[in-house]
C-alpha positions in Angstrom: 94.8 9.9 -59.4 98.4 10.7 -60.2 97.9 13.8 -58.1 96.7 11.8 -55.0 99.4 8.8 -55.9 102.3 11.7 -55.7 100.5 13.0 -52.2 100.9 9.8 -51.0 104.4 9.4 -51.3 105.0 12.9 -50.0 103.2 12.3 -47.2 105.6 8.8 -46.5 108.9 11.2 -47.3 109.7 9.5 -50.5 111.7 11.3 -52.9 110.9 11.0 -56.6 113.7 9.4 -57.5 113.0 6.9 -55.1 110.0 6.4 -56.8 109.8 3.3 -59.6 106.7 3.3 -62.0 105.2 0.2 -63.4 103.0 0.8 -66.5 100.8 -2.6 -66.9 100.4 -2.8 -70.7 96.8 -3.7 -72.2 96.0 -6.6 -73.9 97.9 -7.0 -76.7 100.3 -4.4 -75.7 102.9 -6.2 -74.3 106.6 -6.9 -75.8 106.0 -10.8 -74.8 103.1 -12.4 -73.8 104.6 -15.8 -73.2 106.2 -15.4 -69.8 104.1 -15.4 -67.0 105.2 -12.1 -65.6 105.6 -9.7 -68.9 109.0 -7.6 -68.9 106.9 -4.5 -68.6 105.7 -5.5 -65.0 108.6 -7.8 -63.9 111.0 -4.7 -62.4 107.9 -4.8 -59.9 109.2 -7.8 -58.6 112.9 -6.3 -57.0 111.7 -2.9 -56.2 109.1 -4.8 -53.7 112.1 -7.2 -52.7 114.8 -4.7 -51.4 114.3 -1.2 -50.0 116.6 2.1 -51.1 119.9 1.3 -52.1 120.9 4.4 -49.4 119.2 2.9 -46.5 115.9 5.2 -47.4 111.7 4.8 -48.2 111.3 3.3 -51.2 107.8 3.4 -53.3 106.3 1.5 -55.9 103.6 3.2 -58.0 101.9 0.6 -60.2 99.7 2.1 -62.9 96.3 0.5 -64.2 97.0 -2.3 -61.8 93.5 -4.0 -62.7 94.9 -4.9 -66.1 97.2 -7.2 -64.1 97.4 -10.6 -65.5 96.4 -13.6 -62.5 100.2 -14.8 -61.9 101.8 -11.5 -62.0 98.8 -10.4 -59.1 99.6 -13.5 -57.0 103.4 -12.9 -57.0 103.0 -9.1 -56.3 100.6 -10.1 -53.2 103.3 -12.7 -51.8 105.7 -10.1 -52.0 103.2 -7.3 -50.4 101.9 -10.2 -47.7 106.0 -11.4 -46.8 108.4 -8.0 -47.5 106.6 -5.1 -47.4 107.0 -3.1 -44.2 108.0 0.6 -43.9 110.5 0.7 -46.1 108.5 0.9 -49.0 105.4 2.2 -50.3 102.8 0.4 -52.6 100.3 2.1 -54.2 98.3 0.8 -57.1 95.8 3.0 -59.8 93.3 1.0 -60.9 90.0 2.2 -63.3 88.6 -0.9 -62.7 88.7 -4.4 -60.6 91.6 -5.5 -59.0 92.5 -9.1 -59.7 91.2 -11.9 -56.7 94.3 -12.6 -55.0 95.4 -8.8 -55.1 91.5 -7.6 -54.1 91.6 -9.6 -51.0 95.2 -8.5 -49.7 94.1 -4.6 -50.4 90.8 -4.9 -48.8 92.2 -6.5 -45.5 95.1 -4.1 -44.8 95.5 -1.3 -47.4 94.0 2.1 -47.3 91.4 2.5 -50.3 91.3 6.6 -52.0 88.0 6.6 -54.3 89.0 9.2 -57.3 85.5 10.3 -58.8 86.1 11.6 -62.5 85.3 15.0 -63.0 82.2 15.6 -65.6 81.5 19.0 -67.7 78.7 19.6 -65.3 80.8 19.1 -62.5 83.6 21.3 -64.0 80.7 24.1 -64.9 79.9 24.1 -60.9 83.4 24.1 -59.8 84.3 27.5 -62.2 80.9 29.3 -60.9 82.2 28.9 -57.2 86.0 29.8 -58.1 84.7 32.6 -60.0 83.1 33.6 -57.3 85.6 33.1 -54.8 88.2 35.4 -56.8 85.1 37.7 -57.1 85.6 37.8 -61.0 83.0 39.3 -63.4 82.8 36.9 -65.8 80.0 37.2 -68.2 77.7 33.5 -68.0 79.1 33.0 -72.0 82.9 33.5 -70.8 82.0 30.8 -68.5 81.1 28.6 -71.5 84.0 29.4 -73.3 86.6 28.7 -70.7 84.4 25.0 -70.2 84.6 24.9 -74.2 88.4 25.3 -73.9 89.4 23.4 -71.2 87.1 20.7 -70.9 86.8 19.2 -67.6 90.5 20.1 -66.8 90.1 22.4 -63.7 93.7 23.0 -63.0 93.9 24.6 -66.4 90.9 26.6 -66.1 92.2 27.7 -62.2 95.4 28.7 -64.3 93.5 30.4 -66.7 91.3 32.4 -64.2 94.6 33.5 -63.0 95.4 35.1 -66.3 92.1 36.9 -66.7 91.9 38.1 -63.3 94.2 41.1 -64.1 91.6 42.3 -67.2 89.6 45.0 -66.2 85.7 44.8 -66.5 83.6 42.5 -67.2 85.3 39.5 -69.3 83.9 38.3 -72.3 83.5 35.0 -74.2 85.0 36.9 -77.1 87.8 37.5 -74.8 88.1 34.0 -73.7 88.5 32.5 -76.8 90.8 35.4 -78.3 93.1 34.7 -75.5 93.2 30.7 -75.3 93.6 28.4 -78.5 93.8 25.1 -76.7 91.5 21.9 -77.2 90.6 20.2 -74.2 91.4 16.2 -75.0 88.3 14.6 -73.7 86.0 11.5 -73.9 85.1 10.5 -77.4 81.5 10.0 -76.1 81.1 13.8 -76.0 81.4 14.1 -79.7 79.0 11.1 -80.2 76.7 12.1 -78.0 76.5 15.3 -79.7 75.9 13.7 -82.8 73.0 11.6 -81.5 71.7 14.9 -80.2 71.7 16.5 -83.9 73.9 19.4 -82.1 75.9 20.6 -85.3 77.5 23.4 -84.0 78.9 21.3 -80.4 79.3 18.1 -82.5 81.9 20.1 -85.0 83.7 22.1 -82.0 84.5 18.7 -80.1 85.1 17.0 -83.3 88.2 19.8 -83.9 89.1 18.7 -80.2 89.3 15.7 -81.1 91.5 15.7 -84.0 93.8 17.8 -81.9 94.6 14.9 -79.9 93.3 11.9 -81.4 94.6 10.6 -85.2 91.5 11.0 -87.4 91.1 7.3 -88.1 90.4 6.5 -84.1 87.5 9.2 -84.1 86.1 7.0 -87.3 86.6 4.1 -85.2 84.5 5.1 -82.7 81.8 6.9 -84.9 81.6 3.1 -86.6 81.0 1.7 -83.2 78.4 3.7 -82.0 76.5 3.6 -85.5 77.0 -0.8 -84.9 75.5 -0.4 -81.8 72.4 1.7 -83.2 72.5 -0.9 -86.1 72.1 -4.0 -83.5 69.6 -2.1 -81.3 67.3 -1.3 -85.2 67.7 -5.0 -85.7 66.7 -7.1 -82.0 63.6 -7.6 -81.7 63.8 -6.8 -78.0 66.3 -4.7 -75.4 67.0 -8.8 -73.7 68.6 -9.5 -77.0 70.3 -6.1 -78.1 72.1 -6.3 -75.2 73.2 -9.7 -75.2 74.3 -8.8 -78.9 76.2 -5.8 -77.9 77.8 -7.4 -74.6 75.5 -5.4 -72.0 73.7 -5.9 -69.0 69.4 -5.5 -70.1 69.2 -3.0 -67.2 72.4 -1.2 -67.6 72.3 2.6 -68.4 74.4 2.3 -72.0 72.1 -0.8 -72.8 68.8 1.5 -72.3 70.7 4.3 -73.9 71.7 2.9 -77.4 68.6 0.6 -77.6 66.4 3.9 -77.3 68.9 5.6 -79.8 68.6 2.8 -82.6 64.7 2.6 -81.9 64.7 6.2 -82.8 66.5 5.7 -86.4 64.7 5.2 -89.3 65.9 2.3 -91.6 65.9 4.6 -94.4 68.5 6.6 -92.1 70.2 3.8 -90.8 71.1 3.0 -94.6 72.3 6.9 -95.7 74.5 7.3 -92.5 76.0 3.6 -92.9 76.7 4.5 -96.2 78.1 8.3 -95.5 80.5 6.3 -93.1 81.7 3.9 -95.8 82.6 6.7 -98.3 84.2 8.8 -95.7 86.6 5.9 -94.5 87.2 5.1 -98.0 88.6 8.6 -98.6 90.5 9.1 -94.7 92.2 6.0 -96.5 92.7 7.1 -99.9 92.7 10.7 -100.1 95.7 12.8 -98.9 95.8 14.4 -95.1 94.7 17.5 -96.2 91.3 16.1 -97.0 90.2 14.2 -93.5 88.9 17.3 -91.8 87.0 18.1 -94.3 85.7 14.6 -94.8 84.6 14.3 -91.0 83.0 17.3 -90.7 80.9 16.8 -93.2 80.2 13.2 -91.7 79.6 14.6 -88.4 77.1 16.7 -90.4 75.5 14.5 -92.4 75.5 12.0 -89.3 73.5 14.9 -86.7 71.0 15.2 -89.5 70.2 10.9 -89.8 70.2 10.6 -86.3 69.2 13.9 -85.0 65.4 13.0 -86.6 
């Protein structure tokens, strides 16, 4: 998205230094949440009210614009709807729904650029083609060691395809991972899937990932969630009322998903992996740093065994 945003505002001769970035903080996140507009989006307000101090385009980039609080979107859309003209350039990056007032102002006049969020899968097809297109011999488990690398992340794999296109022969997945040490920092749902799959060896190289990029506690975190989740789905009686437990939709995909995935767990299971969770926060909080890689992997273990079953 930031790659499209920055097109944009090439395309309308901005500068980057003409450029000013608002960063909508989260819930929570904000240095005051009293005032109706919070300081972190308030220098919206005069970028949208007066152009380049040098006569020149002026642009506004607002990030994660659907976390926009209801006054702060109205008062943004009066400005877009009364000052706005050529002078400046909006654009807003939003993973989600765009407040009401703010919706209905972008949908009548503003040009909409769907982003679609690049999957392994879809990664895996876009490295066969560029593969092919540099006519490259690379061996199918090279492939799958560049994707184990990078993740998702095709400009680093383009890059990296540059730097292997000067080996001679065939290239190797022993080469691959010789040559690049990086993690790829990628959804936490690829670890837990992994784990619900009983896939040891994938589960332990994505937990490693992980850890290169995440603080161990948040990949606990998010281990407890999905084992609540398959908790709730053990316990309801019926998918209607594991979903309205865990905040779903009955005919969503991730309600289907984690009712199957608790149906599938034993309760004798259920207990030994609750408990392997409790003893391995208790020591990630106890125990000194050295110890928490250690202590999730043999989680992660323990955890593919209990629900891989």
């Amino acid at each position: 998205m930031l790659d499209r945003a920055a097109q944009i505002f090439v395309d309308a001769g901005i500068e980057p230094s003409d450029i000013v970035r608002i960063d909508v903080p989260g819930r929570g996140q904000s240095a005051s949440s009293e005032a109706p507009v919070r300081p972190e989006v308030e220098p919206a307000i005069p970028a949208l009210q007066s152009g380049s101090l040098f006569g020149g385009r002026t642009g506004v980039m607002i990030m994660d614009a659907h976390l926009l609080r209801s006054p702060e979107a109205g008062a943004i859309t009066d400005l877009l709807q009364q000052t706005v003209g050529d002078e400046c350039q909006v654009v807003l990056l939003s993973n989600g729904r765009l407040p009401a007032p703010l919706a209905a102002h972008a949908k009548k006049g503003a040009q909409v650029v769907s982003v679609r969020k690049m999957r392994e899968r879809d990664a895996a097809g876009w490295l066969r083609a560029a593969v092919r297109d540099r006519r490259m011999r690379l061996r199918a488990d090279a492939q799958a060691a560049l994707l184990e690398r990078f993740g998702s992340d095709v400009g680093a794999l383009g890059q990296a395809l540059d730097q292997l296109s000067v080996s001679a022969g065939p290239i190797s997945a022993d080469l691959v991972r010789d040559r690049f040490r990086n993690r790829p920092d990628e959804p936490i749902w690829h670890f837990t899937d992994a784990l619900g799959r009983g896939a040891v060896d994938d589960a332990l190289r994505r937990l490693h990932g992980l850890l290169t990029h995440s603080h161990p506690l948040v990949v606990l975190a998010a281990i407890e969630n999905d084992l609540r989740r398959r908790a709730l789905a053990a316990a309801a009686p019926d998918i209607e009322t594991f979903a309205a437990w865990a905040g779903y939709r009955p005919e969503s995909y991730p309600a289907k998903k984690n009712w199957q995935a608790g149906k599938r767990m034993t309760d004798d299971n259920l207990t030994k992996a609750v408990d392997a969770l409790r003893r391995a926060d208790a020591t990630l909080k106890s125990m000194p740093e050295e110890t928490h890689l250690v202590t999730l992997e043999r989680l992660a273990v323990s955890l593919c065994y209990r629900y891989g079953r």
